[in-house]
C-alpha positions as protocol buffer text, in pm:
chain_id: "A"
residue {
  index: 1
  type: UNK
  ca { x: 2285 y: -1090 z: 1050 }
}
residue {
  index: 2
  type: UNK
  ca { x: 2153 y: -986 z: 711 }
}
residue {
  index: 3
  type: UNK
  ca { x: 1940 y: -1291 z: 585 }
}
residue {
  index: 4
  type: UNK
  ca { x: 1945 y: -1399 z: 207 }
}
residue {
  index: 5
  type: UNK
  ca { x: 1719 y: -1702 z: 151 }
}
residue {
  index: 6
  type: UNK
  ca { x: 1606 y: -2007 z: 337 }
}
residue {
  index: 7
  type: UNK
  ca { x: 1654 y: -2366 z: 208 }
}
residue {
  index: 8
  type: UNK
  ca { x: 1253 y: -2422 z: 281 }
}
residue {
  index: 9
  type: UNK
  ca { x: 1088 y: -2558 z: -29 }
}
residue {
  index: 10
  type: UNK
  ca { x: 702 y: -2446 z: -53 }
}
residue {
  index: 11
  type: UNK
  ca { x: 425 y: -2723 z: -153 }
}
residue {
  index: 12
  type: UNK
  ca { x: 224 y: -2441 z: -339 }
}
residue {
  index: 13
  type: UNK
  ca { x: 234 y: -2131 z: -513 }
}
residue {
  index: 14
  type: UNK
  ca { x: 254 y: -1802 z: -222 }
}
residue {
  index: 15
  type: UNK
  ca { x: -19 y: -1580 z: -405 }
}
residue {
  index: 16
  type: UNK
  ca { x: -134 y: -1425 z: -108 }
}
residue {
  index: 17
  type: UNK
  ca { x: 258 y: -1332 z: -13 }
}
residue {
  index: 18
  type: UNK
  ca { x: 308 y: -1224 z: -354 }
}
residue {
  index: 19
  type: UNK
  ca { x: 30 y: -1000 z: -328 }
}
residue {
  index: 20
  type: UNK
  ca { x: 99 y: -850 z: -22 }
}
residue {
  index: 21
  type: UNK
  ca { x: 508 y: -779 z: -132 }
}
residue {
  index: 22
  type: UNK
  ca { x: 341 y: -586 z: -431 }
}
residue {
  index: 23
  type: UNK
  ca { x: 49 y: -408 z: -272 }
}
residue {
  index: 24
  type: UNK
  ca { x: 340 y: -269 z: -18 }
}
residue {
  index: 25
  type: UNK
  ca { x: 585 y: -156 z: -277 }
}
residue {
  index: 26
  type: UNK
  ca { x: 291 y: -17 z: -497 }
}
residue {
  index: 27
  type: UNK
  ca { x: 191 y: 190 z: -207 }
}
residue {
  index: 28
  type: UNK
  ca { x: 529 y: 293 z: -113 }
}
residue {
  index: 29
  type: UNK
  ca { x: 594 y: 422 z: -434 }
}
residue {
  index: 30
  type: UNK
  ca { x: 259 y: 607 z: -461 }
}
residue {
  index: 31
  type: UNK
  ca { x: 374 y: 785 z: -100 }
}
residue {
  index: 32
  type: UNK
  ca { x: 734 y: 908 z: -232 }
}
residue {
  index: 33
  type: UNK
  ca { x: 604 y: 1038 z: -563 }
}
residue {
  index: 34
  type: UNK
  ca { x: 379 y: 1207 z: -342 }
}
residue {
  index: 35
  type: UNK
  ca { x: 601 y: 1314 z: -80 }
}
residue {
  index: 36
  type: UNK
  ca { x: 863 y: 1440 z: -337 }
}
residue {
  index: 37
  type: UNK
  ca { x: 602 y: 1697 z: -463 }
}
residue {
  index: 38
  type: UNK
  ca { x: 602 y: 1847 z: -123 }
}
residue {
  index: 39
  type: UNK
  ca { x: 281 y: 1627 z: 28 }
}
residue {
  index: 40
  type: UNK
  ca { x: 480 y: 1598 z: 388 }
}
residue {
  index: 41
  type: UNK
  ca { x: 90 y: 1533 z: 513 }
}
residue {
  index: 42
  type: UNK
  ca { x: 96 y: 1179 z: 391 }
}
residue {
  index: 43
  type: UNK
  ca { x: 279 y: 1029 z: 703 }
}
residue {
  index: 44
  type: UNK
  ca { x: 98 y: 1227 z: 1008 }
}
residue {
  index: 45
  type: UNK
  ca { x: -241 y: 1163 z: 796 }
}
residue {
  index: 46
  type: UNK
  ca { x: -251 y: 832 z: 714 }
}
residue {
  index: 47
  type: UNK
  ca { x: 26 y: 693 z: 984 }
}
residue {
  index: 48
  type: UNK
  ca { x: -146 y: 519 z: 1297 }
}
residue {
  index: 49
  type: UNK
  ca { x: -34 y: 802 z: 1617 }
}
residue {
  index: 50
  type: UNK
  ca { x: -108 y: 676 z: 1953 }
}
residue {
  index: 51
  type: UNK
  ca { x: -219 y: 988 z: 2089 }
}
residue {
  index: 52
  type: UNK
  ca { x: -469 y: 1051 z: 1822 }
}
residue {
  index: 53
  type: UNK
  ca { x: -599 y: 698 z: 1833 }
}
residue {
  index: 54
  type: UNK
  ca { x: -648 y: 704 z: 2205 }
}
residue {
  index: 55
  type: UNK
  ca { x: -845 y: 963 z: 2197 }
}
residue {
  index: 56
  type: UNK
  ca { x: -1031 y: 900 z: 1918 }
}
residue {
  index: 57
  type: UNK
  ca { x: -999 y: 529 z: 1840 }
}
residue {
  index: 58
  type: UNK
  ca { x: -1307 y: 556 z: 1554 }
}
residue {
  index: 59
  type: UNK
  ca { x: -1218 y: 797 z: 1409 }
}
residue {
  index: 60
  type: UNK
  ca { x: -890 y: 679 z: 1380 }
}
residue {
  index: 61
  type: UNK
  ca { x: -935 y: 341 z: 1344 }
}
residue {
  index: 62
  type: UNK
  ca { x: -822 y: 336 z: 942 }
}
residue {
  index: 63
  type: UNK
  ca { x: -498 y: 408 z: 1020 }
}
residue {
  index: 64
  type: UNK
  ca { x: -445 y: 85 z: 1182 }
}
residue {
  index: 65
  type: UNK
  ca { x: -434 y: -22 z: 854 }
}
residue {
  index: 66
  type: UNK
  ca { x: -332 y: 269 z: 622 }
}
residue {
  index: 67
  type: UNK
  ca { x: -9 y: 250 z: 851 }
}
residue {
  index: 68
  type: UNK
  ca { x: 101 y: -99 z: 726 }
}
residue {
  index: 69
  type: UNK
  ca { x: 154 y: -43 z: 414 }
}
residue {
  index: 70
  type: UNK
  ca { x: 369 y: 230 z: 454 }
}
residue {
  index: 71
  type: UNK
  ca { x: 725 y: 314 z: 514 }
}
residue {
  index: 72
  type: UNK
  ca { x: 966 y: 558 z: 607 }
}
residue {
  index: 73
  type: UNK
  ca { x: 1243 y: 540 z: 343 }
}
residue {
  index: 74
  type: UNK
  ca { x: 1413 y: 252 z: 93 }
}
residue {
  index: 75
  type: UNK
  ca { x: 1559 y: 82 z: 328 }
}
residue {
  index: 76
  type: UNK
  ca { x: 1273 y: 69 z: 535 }
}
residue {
  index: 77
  type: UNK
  ca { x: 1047 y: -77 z: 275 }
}
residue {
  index: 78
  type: UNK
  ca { x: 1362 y: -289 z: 153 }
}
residue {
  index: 79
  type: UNK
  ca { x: 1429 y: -477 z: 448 }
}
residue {
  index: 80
  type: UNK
  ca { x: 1118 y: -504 z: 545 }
}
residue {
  index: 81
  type: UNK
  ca { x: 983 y: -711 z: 175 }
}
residue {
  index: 82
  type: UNK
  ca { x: 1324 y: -910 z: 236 }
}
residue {
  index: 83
  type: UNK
  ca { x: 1215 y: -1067 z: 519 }
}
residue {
  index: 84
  type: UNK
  ca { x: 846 y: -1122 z: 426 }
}
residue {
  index: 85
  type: UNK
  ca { x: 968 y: -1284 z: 97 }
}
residue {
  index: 86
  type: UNK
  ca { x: 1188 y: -1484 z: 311 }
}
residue {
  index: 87
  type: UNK
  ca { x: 976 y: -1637 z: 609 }
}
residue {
  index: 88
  type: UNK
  ca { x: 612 y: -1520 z: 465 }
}
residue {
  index: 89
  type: UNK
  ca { x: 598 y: -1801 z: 168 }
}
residue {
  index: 90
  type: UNK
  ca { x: 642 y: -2113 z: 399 }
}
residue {
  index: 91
  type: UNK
  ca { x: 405 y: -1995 z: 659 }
}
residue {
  index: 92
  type: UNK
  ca { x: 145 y: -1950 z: 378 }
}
residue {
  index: 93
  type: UNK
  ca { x: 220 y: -2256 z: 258 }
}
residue {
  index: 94
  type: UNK
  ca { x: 141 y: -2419 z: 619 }
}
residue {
  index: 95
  type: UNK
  ca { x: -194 y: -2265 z: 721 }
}
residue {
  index: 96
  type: UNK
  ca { x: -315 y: -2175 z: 349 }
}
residue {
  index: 97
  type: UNK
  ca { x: -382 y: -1888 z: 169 }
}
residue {
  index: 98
  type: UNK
  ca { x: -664 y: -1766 z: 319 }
}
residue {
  index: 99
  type: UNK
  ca { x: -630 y: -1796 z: 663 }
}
residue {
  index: 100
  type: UNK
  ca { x: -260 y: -1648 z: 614 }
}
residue {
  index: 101
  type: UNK
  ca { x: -407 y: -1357 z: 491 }
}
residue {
  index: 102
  type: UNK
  ca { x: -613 y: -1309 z: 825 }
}
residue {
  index: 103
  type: UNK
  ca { x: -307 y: -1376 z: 987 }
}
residue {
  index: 104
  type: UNK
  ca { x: -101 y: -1146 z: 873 }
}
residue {
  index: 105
  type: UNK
  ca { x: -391 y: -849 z: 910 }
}
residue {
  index: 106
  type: UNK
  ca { x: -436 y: -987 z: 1284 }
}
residue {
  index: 107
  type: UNK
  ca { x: -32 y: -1003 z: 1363 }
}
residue {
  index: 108
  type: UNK
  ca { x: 6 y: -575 z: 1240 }
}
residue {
  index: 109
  type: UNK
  ca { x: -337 y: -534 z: 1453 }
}
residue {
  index: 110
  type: UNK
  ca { x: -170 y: -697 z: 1736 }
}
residue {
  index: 111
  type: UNK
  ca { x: 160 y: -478 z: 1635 }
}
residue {
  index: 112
  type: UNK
  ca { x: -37 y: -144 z: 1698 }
}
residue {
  index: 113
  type: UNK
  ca { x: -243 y: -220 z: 1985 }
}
residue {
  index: 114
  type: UNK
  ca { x: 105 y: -305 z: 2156 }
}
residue {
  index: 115
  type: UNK
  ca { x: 291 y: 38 z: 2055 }
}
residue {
  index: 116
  type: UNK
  ca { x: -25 y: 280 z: 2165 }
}
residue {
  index: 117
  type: UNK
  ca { x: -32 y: 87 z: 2479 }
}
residue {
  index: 118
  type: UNK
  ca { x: 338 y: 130 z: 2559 }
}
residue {
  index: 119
  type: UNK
  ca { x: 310 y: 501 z: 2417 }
}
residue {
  index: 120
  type: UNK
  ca { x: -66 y: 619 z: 2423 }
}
residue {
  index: 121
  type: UNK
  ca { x: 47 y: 1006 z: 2458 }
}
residue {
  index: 122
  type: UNK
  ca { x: 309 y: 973 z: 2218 }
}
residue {
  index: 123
  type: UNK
  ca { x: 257 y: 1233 z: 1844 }
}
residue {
  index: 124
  type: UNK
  ca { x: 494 y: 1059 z: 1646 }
}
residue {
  index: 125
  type: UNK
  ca { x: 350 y: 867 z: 1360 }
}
residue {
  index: 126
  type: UNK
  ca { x: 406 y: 490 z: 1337 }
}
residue {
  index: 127
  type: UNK
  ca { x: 437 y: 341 z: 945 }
}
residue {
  index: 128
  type: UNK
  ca { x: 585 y: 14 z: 820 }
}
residue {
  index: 129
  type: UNK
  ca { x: 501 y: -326 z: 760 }
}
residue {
  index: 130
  type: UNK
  ca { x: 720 y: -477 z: 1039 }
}
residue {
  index: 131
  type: UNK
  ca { x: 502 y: -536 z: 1309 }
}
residue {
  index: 132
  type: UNK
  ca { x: 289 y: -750 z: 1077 }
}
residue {
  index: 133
  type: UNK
  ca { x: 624 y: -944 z: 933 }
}
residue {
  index: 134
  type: UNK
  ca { x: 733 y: -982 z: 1260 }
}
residue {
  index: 135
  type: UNK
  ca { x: 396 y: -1189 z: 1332 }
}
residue {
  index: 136
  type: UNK
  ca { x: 512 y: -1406 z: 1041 }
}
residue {
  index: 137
  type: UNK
  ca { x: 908 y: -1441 z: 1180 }
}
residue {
  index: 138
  type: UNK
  ca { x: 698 y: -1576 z: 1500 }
}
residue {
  index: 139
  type: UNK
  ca { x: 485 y: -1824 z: 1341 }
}
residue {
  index: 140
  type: UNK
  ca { x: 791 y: -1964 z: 1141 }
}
residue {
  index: 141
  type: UNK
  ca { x: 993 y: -1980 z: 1401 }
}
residue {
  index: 142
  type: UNK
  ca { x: 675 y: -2220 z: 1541 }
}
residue {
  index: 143
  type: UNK
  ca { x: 668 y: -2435 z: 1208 }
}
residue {
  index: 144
  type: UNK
  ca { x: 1003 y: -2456 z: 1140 }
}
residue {
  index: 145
  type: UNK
  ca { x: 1280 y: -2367 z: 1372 }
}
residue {
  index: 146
  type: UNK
  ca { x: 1547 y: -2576 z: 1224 }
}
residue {
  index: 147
  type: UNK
  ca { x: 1481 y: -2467 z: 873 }
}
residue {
  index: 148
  type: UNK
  ca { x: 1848 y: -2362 z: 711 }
}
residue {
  index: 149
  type: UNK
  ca { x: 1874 y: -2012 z: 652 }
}
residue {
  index: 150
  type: UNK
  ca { x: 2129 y: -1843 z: 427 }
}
residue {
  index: 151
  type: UNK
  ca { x: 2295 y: -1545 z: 625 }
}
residue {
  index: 152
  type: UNK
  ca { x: 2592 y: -1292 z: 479 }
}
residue {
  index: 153
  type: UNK
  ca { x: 2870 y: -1382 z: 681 }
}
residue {
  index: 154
  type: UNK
  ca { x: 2901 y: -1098 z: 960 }
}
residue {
  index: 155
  type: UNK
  ca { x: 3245 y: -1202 z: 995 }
}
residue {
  index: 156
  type: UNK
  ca { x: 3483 y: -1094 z: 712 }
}
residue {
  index: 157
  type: UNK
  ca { x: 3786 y: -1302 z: 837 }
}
residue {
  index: 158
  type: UNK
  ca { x: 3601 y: -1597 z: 813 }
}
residue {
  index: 159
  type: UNK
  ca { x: 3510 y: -1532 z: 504 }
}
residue {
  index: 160
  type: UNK
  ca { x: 3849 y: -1763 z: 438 }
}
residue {
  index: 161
  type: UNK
  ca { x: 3748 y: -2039 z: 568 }
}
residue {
  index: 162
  type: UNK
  ca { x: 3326 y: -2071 z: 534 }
}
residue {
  index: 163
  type: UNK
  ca { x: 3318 y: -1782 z: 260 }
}
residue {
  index: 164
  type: UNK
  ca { x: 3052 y: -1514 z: 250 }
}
residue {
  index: 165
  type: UNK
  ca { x: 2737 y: -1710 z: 331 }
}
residue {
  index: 166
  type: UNK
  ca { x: 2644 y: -1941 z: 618 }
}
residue {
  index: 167
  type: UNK
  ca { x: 2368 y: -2156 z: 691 }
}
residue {
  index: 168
  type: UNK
  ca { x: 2224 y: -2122 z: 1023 }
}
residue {
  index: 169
  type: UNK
  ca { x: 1897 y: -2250 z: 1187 }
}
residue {
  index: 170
  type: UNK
  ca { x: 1567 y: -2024 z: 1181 }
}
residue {
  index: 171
  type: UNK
  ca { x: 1578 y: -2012 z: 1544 }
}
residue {
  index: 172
  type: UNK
  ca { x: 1944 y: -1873 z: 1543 }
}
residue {
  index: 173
  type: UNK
  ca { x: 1806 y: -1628 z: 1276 }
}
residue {
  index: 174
  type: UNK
  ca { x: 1487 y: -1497 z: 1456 }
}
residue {
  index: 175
  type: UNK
  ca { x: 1613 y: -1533 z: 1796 }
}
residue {
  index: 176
  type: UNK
  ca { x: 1844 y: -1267 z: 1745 }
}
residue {
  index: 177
  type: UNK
  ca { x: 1607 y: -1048 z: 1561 }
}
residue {
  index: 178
  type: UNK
  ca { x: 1418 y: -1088 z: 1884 }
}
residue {
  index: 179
  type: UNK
  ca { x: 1659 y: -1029 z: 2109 }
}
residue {
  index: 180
  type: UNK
  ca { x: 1763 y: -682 z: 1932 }
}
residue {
  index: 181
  type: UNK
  ca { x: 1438 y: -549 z: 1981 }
}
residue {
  index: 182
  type: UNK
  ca { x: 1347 y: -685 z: 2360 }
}
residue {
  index: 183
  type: UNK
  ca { x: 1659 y: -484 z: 2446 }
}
residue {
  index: 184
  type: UNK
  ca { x: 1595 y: -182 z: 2187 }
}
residue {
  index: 185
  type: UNK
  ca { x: 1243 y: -164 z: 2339 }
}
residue {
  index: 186
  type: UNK
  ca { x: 1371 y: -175 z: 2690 }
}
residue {
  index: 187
  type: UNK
  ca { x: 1608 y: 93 z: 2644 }
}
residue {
  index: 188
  type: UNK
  ca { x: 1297 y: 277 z: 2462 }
}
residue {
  index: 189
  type: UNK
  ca { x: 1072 y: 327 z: 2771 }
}
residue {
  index: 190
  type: UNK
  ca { x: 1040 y: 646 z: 2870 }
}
residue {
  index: 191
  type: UNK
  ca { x: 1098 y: 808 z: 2529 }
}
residue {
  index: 192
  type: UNK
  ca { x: 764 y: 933 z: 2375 }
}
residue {
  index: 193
  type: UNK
  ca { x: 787 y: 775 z: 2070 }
}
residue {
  index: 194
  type: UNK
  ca { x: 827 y: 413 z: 2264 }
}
residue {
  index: 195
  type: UNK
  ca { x: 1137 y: 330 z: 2028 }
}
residue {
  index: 196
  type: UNK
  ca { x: 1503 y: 430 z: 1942 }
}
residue {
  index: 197
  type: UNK
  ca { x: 1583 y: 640 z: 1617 }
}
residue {
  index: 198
  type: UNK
  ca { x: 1203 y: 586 z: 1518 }
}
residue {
  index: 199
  type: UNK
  ca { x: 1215 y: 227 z: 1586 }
}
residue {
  index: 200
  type: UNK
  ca { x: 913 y: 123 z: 1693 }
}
residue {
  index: 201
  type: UNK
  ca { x: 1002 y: -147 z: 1901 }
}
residue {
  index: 202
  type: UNK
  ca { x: 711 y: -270 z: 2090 }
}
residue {
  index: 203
  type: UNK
  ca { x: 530 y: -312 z: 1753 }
}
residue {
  index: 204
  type: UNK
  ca { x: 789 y: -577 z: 1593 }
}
residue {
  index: 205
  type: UNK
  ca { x: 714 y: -728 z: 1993 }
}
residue {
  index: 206
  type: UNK
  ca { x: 377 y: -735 z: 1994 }
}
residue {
  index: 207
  type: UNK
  ca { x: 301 y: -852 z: 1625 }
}
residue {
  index: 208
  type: UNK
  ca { x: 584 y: -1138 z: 1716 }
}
residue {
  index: 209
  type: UNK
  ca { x: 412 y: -1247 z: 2006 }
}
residue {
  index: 210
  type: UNK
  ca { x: 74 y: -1244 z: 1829 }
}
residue {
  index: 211
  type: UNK
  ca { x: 250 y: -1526 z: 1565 }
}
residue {
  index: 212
  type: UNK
  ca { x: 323 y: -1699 z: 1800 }
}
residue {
  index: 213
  type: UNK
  ca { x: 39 y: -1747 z: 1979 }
}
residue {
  index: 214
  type: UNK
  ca { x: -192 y: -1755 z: 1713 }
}
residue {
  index: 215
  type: UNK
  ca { x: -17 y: -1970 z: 1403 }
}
residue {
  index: 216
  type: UNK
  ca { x: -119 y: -2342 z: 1616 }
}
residue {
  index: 217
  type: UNK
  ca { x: -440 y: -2240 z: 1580 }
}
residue {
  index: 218
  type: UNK
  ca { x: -450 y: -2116 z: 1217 }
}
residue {
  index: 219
  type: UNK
  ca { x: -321 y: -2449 z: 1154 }
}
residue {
  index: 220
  type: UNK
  ca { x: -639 y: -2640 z: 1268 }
}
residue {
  index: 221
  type: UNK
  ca { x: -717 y: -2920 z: 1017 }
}
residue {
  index: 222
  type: UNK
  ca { x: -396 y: -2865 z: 821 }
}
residue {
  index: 223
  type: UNK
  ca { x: -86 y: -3092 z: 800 }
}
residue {
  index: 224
  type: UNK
  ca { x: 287 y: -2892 z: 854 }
}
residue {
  index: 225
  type: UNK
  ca { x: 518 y: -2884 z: 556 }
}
residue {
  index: 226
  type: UNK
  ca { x: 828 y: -3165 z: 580 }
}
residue {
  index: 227
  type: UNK
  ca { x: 1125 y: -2979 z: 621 }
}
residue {
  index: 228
  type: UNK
  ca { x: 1494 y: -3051 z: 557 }
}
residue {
  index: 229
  type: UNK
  ca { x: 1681 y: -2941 z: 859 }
}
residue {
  index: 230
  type: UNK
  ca { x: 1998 y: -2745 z: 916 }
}
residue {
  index: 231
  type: UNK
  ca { x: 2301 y: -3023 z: 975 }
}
residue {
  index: 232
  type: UNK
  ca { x: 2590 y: -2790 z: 1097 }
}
residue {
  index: 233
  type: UNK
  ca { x: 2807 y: -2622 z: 841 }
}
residue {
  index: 234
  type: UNK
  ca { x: 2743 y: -2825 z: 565 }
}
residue {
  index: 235
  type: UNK
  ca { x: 2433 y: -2723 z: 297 }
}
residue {
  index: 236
  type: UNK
  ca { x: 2184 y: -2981 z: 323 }
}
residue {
  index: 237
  type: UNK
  ca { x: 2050 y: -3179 z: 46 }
}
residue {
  index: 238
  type: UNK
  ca { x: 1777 y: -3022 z: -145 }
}
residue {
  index: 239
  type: UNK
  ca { x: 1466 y: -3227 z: -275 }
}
residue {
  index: 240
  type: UNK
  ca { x: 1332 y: -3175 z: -627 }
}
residue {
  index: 241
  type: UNK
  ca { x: 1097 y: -2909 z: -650 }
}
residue {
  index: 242
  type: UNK
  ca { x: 860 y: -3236 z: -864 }
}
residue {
  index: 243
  type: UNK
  ca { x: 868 y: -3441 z: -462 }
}
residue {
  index: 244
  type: UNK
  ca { x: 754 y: -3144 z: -258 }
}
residue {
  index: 245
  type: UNK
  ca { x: 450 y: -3126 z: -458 }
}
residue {
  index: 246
  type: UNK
  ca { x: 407 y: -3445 z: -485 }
}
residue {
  index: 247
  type: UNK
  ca { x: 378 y: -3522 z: -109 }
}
residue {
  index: 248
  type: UNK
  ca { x: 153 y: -3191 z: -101 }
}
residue {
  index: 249
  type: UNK
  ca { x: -110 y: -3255 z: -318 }
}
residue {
  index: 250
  type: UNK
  ca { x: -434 y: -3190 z: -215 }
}
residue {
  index: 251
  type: UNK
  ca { x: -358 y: -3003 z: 122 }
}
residue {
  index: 252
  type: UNK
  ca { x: -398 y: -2694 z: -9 }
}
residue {
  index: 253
  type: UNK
  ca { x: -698 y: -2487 z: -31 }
}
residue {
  index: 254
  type: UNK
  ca { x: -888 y: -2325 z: 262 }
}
């Protein structure tokens, strides 16, 4: 299921999200200009490998975090801002800018200390924001699992009678997403890379895991956003933008 948008209104402004959606397309653009002038070096140099990082975690410590902000084509990069602008505003919004920040950094840590231990040997590079997006899918999934989420109808014949978007629950949403890659990554072990058509699955698992676990207690001292919950079929009643901030004021800076 391809999701579009969620019907989740935010009490405050997502800089941190923003900035993270911009610093990843900024970077991804500075790789395939570089890349299309015949710098193939860029992945293998700055992408986190397990074997190389086993062996040498100091020295190879920076690509921990060169790795997540880069990708492996458009759609990578694509999909991967699609669901971050989706799911990363609201948990911002929850735990506050600062501490979502740290939370985010801590999910992709969590991401790449799960693929090297599935795969320690393996020489295949490992880029992409996912694992670190996945962490926020977890910790929204926490905060909001009944949020409505807009979805492109997988089903063209029933197109006729719901047309071509749905609303479905978060938990619906994510769950799924979840389920893909527990199986993907089951079906993975054994293969040196530790993931399917250079999937890396036990990343998106471990940085899911790691929101989780750890979004309760980013939360500490903060009050969860009210949320209007998915009713069935029908599209549920949106407040004014002028009411959400209104019941927010003053909850949010760190």
């Amino acid at each position: 299921m391809i999701p579009l948008r969620d019907l989740n209104p935010t009490r405050s402004t997502p800089y941190v999200n923003y900035l993270l959606i911009m610093v990843n397309v900024l970077a991804w653009l500075v790789q395939y200009s570089l890349m299309a002038s015949g710098a193939f070096w860029v992945i293998p140099g700055y992408g986190l490998v397990p074997s190389r990082i086993a062996t040498d975690p100091l020295g190879e410590l920076f690509t921990v975090a060169t790795s997540m902000f880069m990708h492996g084509d458009w759609a990578h990069i694509g999909w991967n801002m699609l669901f971050l602008y989706i799911f990363g505003d609201n948990v911002e919004d929850s735990v506050g800018h600062g501490r979502y920040l740290l939370l985010y950094f801590a999910c992709g840590i969590a991401a790449a200390a799960a693929q090297v231990a599935v795969s320690p040997m393996s020489p295949v590079p490992m880029v992409g924001a996912s694992g670190a997006i996945a962490g926020m899918l977890g910790a929204y999934v926490v905060l909001f699992p009944r949020a409505p989420i807009s979805v492109l109808n997988p089903f063209l014949p029933l197109w006729l009678v719901f047309g071509p978007f749905i609303l479905l629950p978060a938990w619906i949403i994510v769950g799924e997403w979840f389920l893909g890659n527990l199986f993907g990554g089951f079906f993975s072990l054994g293969g040196e890379r530790g993931g399917v058509g250079g999937v890396a699955f036990f990343a998106h698992i471990g940085g899911f895991v790691a929101g989780l676990l750890l979004v309760r207690p980013t939360m500490r001292g903060r009050h969860r956003a009210e949320v209007t919950n998915w009713q069935g079929w029908r599209p549920p009643r949106r407040a004014p933008r002028d009411v959400w901030r209104e019941r927010g004021r003053g909850d949010w800076d760190d």
